[in-house]
C-alpha positions as CSV (number, residue, x, y, z in Angstrom):
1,X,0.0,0.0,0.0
2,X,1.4,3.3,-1.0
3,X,1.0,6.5,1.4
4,X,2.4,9.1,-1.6
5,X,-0.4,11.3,-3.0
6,X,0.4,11.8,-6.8
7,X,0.6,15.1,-8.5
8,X,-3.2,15.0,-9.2
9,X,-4.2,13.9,-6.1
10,X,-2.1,16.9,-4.2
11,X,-3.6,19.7,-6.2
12,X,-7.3,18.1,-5.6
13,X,-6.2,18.4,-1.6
14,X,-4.7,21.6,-2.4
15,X,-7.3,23.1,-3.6
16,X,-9.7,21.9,-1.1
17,X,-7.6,23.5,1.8
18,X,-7.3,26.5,-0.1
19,X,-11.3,27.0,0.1
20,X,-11.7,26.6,3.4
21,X,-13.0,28.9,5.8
22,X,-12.5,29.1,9.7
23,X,-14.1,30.8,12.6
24,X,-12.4,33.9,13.4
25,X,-9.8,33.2,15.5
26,X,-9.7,29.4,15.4
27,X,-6.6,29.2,13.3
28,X,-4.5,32.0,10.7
29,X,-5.4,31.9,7.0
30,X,-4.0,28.9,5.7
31,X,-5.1,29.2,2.1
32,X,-1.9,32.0,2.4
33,X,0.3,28.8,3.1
34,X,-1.1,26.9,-0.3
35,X,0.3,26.6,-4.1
36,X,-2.0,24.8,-6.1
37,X,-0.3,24.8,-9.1
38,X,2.8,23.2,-7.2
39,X,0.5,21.2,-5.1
40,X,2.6,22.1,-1.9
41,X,2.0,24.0,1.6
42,X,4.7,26.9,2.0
43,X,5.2,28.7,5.4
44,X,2.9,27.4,8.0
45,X,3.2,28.2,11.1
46,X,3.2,25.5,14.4
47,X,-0.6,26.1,15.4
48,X,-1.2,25.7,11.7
49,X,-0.1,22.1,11.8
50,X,-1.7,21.4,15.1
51,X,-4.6,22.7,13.3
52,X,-4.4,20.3,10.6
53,X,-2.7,17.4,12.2
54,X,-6.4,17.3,15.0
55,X,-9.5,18.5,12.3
56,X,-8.2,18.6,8.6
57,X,-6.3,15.3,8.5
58,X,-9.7,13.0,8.7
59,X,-11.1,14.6,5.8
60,X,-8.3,15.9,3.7
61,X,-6.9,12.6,2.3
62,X,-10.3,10.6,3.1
63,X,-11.0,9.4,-0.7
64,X,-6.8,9.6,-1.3
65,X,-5.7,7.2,0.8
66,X,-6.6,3.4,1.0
67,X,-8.3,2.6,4.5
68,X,-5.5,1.1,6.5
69,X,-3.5,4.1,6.2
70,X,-6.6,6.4,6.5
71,X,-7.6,4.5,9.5
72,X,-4.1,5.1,11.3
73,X,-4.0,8.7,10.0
74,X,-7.4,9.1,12.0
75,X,-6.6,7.5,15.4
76,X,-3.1,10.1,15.5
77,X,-6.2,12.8,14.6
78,X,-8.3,11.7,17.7
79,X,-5.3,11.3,19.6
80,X,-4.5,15.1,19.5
81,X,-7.8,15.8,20.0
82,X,-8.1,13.7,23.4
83,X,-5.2,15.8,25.0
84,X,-5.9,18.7,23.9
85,X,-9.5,18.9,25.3
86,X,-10.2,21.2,27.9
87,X,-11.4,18.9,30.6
88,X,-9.1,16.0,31.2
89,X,-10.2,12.9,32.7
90,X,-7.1,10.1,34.6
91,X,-9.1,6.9,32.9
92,X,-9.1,8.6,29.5
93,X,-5.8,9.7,29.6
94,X,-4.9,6.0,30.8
95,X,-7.0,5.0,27.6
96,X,-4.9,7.1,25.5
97,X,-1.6,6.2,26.7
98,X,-2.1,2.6,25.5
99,X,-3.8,3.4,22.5
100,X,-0.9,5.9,21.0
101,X,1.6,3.3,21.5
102,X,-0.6,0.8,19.4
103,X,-1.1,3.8,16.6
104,X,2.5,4.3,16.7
105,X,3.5,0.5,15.9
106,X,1.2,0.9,13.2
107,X,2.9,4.1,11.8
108,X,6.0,2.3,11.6
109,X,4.5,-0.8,9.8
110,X,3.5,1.8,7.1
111,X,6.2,4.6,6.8
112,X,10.0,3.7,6.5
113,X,11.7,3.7,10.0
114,X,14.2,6.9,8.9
115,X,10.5,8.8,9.6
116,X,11.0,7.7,13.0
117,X,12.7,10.4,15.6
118,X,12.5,11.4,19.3
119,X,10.1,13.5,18.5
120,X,7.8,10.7,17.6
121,X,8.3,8.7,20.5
122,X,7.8,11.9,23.0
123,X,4.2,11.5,21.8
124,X,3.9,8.4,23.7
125,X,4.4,10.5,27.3
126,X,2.1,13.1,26.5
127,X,-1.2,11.4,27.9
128,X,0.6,10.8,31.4
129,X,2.2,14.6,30.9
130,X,-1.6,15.4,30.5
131,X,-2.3,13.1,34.0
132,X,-0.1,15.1,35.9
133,X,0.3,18.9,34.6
134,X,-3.6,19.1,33.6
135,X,-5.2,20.5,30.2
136,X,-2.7,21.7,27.8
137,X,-4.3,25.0,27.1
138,X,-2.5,26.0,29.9
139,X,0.8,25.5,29.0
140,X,1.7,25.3,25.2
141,X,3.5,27.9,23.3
142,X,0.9,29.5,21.1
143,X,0.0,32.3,23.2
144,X,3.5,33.7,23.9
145,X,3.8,33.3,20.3
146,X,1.5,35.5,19.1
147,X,2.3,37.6,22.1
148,X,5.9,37.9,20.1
149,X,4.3,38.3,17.1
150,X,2.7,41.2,18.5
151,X,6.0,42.8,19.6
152,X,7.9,42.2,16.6
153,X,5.6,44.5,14.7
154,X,6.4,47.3,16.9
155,X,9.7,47.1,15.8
156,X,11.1,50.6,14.1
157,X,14.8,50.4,14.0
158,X,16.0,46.7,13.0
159,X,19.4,47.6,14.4
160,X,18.1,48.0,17.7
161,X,15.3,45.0,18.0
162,X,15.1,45.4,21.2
163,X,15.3,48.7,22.3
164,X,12.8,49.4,19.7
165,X,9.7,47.2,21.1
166,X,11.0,48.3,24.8
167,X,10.6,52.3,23.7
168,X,7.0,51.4,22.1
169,X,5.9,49.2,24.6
170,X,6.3,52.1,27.0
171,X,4.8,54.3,25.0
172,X,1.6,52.5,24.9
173,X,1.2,51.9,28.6
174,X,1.3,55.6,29.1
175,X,-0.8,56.3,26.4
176,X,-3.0,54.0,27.8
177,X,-2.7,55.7,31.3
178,X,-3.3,59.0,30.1
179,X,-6.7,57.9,28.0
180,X,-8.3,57.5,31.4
181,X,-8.0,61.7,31.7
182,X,-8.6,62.2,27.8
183,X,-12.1,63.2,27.2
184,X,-13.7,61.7,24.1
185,X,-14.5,65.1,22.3
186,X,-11.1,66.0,22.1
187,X,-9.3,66.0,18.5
188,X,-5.2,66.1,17.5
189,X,-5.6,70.0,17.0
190,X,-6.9,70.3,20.7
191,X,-4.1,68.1,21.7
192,X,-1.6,70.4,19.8
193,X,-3.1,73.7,20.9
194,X,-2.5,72.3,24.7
195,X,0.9,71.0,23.6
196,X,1.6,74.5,22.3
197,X,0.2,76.1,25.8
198,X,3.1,74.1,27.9
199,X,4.9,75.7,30.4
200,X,8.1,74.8,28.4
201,X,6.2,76.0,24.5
202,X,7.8,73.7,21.5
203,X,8.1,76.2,18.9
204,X,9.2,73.6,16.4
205,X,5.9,71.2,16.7
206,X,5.4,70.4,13.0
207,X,9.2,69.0,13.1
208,X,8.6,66.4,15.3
209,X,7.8,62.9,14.7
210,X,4.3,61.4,15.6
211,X,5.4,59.3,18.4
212,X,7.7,62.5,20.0
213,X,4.6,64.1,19.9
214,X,2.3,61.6,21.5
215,X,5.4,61.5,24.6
216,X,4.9,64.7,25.2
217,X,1.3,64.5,24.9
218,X,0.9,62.0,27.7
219,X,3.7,63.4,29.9
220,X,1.7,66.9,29.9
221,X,-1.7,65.1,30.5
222,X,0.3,62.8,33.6
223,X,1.4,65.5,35.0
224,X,-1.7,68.0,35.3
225,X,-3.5,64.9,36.5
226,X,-1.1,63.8,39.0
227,X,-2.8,65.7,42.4
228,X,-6.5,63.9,41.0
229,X,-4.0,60.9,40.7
230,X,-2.6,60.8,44.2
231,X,-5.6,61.8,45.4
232,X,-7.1,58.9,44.7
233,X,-5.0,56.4,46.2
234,X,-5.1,58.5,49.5
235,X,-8.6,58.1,49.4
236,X,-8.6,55.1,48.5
237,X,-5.4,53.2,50.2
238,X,-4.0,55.5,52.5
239,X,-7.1,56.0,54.6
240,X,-8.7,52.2,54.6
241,X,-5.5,50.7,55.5
């Protein structure tokens, strides 16, 4: 029994991924990731294979593959899907721990044994890493990643990576600070006009950047807030306690 998909047979699977829509959020665009005319996946990122390795798998290659293979492609499908649910459950987990190690003898019945690496056999301790640690949503990667991913587009000056997401990080928790003490009316010419009405007057606005402007911006608004600002946690700190 043969597990390669021929040319036809990759576009038809190709072009099948390539039409698929997702709930917003569930997982990134994928159809970005596909060449039909090649009949190859370019670019995917890890939750994009987790993605496809626990729903896609099943019915991608469902009328490509003979059954066997199918079959075993479908129990590493439900596998993922039993660890990765969010209530976990010891005498499922027990289930699953047996039942990998069975898919996994079948795998190697079916692919050639250089497929095989550590990082096939670590599958086999995930149900009792499950047991002990509790539902994975917890603890995998993908958050921090798109957390990164969300830093790494602050970045202004590639020579200085991280200075550059450091200096706009701060920048937007004080501009978030000083919103609270923003009313909503108020427009970027209101904001320059009070710029302009400092006790130290910048003569020279129009030459500055956008961000340079927004700094001073929310330094002026911190400070004439700052008595309302301590104020406050007398009120409320200072005096209960």
């Amino acid at each position: 029994m043969s597990y390669v998909l021929n040319s036809d047979q990759r576009k038809m699977v190709c072009e099948w991924i390539k039409q698929l829509k997702f709930p917003d959020g569930y997982a990134s665009n994928i159809s970005r990731c596909i060449n039909v005319d090649e009949g190859k996946m370019y670019g995917r990122k890890s939750h994009d294979c987790h993605v496809f390795m626990q729903r896609l798998i099943p019915l991608a290659f469902r009328d490509m593959l003979p059954k066997p293979i199918w079959g075993v492609l479908i129990e590493v499908s439900l596998f993922f899907k039993v660890i990765c649910a969010n209530a976990v459950h010891a005498s499922v987990m027990e289930h699953a721990k047996i039942s990998i190690i069975k898919t996994i003898c079948k795998l190697e019945k079916i692919f050639p044994l250089t497929f095989f690496d550590l990082m096939e056999h670590l599958v086999i301790h995930l149900p009792r890493e499950v047991k002990v640690e509790g539902p994975v949503q917890y603890r995998w990667m993908y958050p921090f990643e798109r957390c990164m991913l969300y830093l790494k587009r602050k970045v202004r000056n590639k020579a200085k990576v991280e200075g550059s997401i450091c200096e706009a990080y701060v920048l937007e928790e004080i501009s978030n600070f000083a919103l609270m003490f923003v009313p909503d009316s108020m427009t970027r010419d209101i904001i320059s006009e009070l710029l302009m009405r400092m006790p130290n007057p910048t003569p020279n606005w129009k030459k500055y950047s956008a961000d340079m402007k927004e700094i001073m911006f929310n330094e002026f608004m911190v400070s004439n807030h700052l008595v309302n600002v301590m104020k406050y946690f007398c009120i409320n700190y200072c005096i209960i306690n």
